[in-house]
N, C-alpha and C positions, 0 to 999 in steps of 0.2 A: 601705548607702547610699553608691553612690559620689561621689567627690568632685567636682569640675567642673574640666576641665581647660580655657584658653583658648577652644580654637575652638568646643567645645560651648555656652560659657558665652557667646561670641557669639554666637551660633546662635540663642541663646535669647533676647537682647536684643534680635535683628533680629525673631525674629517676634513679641515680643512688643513693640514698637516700632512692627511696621507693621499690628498690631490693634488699637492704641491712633489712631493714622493715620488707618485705616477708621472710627472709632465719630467720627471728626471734620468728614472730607473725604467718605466714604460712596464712590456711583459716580463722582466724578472722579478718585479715585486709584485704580481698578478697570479705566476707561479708558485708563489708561498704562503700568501694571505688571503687571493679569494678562493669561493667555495665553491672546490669542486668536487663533482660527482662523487659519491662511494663506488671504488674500482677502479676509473680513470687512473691511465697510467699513463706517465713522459718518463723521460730520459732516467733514470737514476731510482725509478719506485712509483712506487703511488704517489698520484697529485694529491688526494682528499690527506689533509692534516689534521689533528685534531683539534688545534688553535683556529680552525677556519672557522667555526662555528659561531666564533666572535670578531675575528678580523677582518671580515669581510667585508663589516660593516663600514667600515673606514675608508673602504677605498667605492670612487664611483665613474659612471663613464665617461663622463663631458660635464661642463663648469654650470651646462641649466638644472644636470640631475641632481648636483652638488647644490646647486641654487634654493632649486625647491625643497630639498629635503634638510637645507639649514634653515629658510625659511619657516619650515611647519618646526621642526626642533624647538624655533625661536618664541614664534607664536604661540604654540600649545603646551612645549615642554617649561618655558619660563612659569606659566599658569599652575598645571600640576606639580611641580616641583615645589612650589611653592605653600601650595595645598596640603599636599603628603608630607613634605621634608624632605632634605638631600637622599637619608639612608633608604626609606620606601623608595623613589625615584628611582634610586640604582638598582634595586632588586627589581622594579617594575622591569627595567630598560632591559636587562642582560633577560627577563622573561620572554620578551617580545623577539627579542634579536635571534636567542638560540631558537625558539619555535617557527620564527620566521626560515632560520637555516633547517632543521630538521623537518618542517613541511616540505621544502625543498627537495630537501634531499630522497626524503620515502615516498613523495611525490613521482621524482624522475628514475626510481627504481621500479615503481608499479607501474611505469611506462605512460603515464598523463600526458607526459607530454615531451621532448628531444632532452635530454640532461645536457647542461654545460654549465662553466665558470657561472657564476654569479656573486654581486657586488652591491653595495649602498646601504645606506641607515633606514629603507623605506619601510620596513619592516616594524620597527622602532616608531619612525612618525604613523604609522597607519595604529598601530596600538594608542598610542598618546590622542590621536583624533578619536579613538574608540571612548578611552578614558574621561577626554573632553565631554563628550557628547554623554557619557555618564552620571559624568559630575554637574554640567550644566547646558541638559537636556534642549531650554528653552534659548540659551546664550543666540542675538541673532550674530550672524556673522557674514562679513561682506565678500563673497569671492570675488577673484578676479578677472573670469573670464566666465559667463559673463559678470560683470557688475552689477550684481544684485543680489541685497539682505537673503540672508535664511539660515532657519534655526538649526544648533549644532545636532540635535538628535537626526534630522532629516539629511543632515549632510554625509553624518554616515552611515546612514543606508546607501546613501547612494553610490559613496567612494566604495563601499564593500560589494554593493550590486554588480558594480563597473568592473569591479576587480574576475568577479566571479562567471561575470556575463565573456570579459577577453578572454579569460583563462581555459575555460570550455570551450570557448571560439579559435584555440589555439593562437592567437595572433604571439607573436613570434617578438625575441627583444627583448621583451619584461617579463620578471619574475612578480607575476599576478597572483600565485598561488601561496609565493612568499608574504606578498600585502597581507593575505588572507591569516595566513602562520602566524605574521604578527599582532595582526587582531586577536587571533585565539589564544595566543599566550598573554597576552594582557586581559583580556576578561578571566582565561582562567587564573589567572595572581591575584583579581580583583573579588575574585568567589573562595579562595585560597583564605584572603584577608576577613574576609567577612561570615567565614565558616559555614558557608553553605555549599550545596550539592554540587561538583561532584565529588565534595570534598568532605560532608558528614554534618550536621548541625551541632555543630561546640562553642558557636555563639565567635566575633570578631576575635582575631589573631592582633597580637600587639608587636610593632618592630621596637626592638632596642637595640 
């Protein structure tokens, strides 16, 4: 059981802060913090804000999406966080988060798939599983449905598979393509750091 280090143990307050928010305020905190469409328009202007790109994160549908996605937070962000530092961690995280919203977004403008609201940190844990599964590849790990070991690299192929296999199957509900977003900006931060392509060979980047 790992321990909680800072920024995760923030991570966890804000989203469990802004689903406590929602069971209060309902859709008028849904109107200003999640993320929606570029163009979408209500009462008073455009819905899409520019803060949505991070706020979104915060907030989620029901207490199992909330569940699972403080659950991985806890699991894999405690580990990484603790690997890289607080200050890496935080740049990992707002990596994942806005790429997870701008896949989104230029996603549901080239028409993939119906544009609306979207919400949750899943964007964020599917990076952190990516990162995982980077840093240790062979790590076995237990799921829980079904219950049985298997190694972190294989795991996410698979949660990415799934993501990519709904996504193109249109199944409707979840932002699949967001999972996706957030993988991609967490490998590219991770190539970013390490100075390799597509980023140029100048040998690892150092956070201070």
């Amino acid at each position: 059981m790992p321990r909680l280090p800072p920024v995760t143990l923030a991570l966890l307050w804000i989203i469990s802060g802004g689903f406590l928010l929602q069971l209060f305020m309902g859709d008028a905190l849904l109107r200003w913090f999640a993320l929606w469409p570029v163009g979408a328009e209500v009462t008073g202007g455009s819905a899409f804000l520019p803060w949505q790109l991070l706020s979104y994160a915060a907030l989620h549908g029901d207490f199992v999406h909330l569940f699972f996605n403080g659950l991985a937070l806890w699991l894999f962000g405690s580990v990484i966080e603790s690997t890289w530092g607080a200050r890496r961690f935080v740049h990992f995280a707002i990596a994942c988060v806005v790429a997870a919203a701008l896949t989104q977004l230029l996603l549901g403008m080239a028409g993939v798939f119906r544009p609306g609201p979207t919400i949750g940190i899943s964007g964020l844990t599917y990076g952190l599983l990516l990162a995982y599964g980077l840093l240790f590849p062979n790590q076995r790990l237990m799921l829980l449905i079904p219950p049985v070991p298997i190694k972190a690299k294989y795991l996410v192929l698979i949660f990415g598979g799934l993501a990519l296999f709904m996504g193109l199957s249109g199944a409707g509900g979840i932002a699949h393509f967001a999972h996706l977003g957030g993988m991609l900006g967490g490998w590219l931060m991770i190539r970013y750091w390490q100075g390799r392509p597509p980023f140029g060979r100048r040998g690892p980047r150092v956070i201070r």
